[in-house]
C-alpha positions in Angstrom: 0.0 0.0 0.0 1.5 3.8 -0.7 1.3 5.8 2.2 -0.5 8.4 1.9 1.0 11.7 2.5 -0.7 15.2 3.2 -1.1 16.8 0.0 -2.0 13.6 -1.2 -4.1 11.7 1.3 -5.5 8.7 -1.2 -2.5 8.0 -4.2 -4.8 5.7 -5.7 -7.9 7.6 -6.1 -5.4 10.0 -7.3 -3.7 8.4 -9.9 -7.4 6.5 -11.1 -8.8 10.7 -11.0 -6.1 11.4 -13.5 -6.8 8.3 -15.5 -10.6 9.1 -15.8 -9.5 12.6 -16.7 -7.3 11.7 -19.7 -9.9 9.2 -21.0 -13.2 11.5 -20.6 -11.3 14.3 -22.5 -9.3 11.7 -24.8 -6.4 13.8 -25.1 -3.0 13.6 -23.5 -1.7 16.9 -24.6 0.2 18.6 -21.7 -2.6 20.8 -20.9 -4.9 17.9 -20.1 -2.6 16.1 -17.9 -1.4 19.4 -15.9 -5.1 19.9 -15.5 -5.9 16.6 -14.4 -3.2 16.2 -12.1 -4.4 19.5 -10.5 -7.9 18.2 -10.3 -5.9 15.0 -8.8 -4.3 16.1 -6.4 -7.1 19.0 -5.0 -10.2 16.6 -5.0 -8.9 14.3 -2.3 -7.9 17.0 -0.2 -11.1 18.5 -0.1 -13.1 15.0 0.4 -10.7 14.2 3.2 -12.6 15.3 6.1 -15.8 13.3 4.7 -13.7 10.0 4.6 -13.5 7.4 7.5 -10.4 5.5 8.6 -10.1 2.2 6.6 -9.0 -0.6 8.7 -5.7 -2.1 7.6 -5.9 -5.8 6.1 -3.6 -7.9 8.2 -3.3 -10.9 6.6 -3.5 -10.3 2.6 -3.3 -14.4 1.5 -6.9 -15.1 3.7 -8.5 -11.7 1.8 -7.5 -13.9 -1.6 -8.9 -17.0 -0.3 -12.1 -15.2 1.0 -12.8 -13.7 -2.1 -12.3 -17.5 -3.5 -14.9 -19.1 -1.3 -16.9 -15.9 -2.1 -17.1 -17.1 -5.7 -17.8 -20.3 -5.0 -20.3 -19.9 -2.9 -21.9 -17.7 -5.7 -21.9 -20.2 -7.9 -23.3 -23.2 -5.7 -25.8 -20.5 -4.6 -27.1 -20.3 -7.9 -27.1 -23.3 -8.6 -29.7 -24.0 -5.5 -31.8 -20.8 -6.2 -32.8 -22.3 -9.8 -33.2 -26.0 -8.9 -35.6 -23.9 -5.7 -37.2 -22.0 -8.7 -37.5 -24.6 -11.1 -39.1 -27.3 -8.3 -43.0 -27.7 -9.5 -43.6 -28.7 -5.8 -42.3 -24.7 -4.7 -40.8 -26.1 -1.5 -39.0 -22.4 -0.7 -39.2 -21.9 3.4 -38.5 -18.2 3.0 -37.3 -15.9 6.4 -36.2 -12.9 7.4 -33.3 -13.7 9.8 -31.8 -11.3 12.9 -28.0 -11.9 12.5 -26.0 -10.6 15.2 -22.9 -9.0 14.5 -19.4 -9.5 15.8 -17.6 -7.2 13.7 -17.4 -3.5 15.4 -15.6 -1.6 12.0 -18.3 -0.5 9.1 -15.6 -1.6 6.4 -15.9 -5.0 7.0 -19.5 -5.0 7.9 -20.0 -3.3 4.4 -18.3 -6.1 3.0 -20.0 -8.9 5.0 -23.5 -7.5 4.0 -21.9 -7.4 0.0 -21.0 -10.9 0.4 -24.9 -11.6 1.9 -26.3 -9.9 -0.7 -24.4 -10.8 -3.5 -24.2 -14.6 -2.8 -28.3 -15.4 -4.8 -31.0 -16.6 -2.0 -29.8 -14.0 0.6 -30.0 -10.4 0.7 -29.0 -7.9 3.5 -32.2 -5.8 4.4 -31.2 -3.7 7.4 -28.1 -3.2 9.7 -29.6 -1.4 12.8 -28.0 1.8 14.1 -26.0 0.3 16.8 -23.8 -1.6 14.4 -25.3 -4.5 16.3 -27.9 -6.8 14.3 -27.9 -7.6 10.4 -31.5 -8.3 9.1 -30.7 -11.0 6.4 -33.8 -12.4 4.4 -33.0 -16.0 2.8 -35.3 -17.9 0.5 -35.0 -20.9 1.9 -34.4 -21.5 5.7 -34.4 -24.6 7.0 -32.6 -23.7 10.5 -32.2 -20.6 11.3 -29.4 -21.0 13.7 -27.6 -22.9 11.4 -27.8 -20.2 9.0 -26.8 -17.8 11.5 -23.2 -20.2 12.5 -23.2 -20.6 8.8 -22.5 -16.9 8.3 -20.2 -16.9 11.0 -18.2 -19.2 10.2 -17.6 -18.8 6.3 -17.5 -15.0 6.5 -17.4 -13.0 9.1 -14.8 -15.0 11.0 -12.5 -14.7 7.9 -13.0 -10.7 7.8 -12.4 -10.7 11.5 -9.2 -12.4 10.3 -8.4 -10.1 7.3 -9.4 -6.8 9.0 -8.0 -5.5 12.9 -11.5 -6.1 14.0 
């Protein structure tokens, strides 16, 4: 990771600001990049008081493999949501499920209730104001608290892992 330095608190977004200058005006006479490097560099500093802390990853390997498992799970997911769909005998056992939270940090619960939602048969619906409780409907609950260690145990844990929660 560049560390970021005062002028330029976020390199990254930097650098990608510049980018998306140069291709929106699809020109890289010196004009264009002097003014896009301006525009770079001044943007960031503005938005910097409007940004939270981002929590460093510790372990960079496990982020790899969760986003692995992720995709997996995607794909077995679908998988179960169309033979669900495609069942003449519609045996769904939809819920809406109260999943308390063990990450404290709103990156990671960001990306926890990403993964819910993106993963098909599960979507985040609410995280309450304290941080506290994730309202999680599923389309087809057999056990609730098996759901509940499920999510535990193949996602949060692993953030919990990734991120200094």
């Amino acid at each position: 990771m560049i560390p970021p330095l005062r002028w330029l608190p976020m390199p990254v977004l930097s650098l990608l600001l510049l980018l998306v200058w140069l291709l929106l005006q699809q020109s890289v006479a010196l004009g264009q990049w002097l003014l896009g490097g301006v525009l770079a560099v001044v943007i960031p500093v503005l938005c910097r008081p409007f940004w939270e802390r981002q929590p460093r990853i510790k372990h960079p390997l496990k982020l790899l493999h969760y986003v692995g498992r992720v995709l997996k799970d995607i794909v077995v997911a679908n998988l179960e949501v169309s033979k669900l769909i495609l069942d003449p005998r519609g045996r769904m056992r939809p819920a809406f499920v109260e999943y308390p939270l063990t990450l404290t940090e709103n990156f990671p619960i960001t990306i926890l209730a990403s993964t819910i939602t993106m993963t098909p048969g599960t979507v985040s619906a609410h995280l309450r104001l304290d941080n506290r409780t994730l309202l999680i409907h599923a389309l087809d609950v057999a056990d609730i608290e098996g759901l509940i260690a499920e999510i535990h145990q193949r996602y949060e844990r692993p953030l919990m892992e990734i991120f200094e929660s």
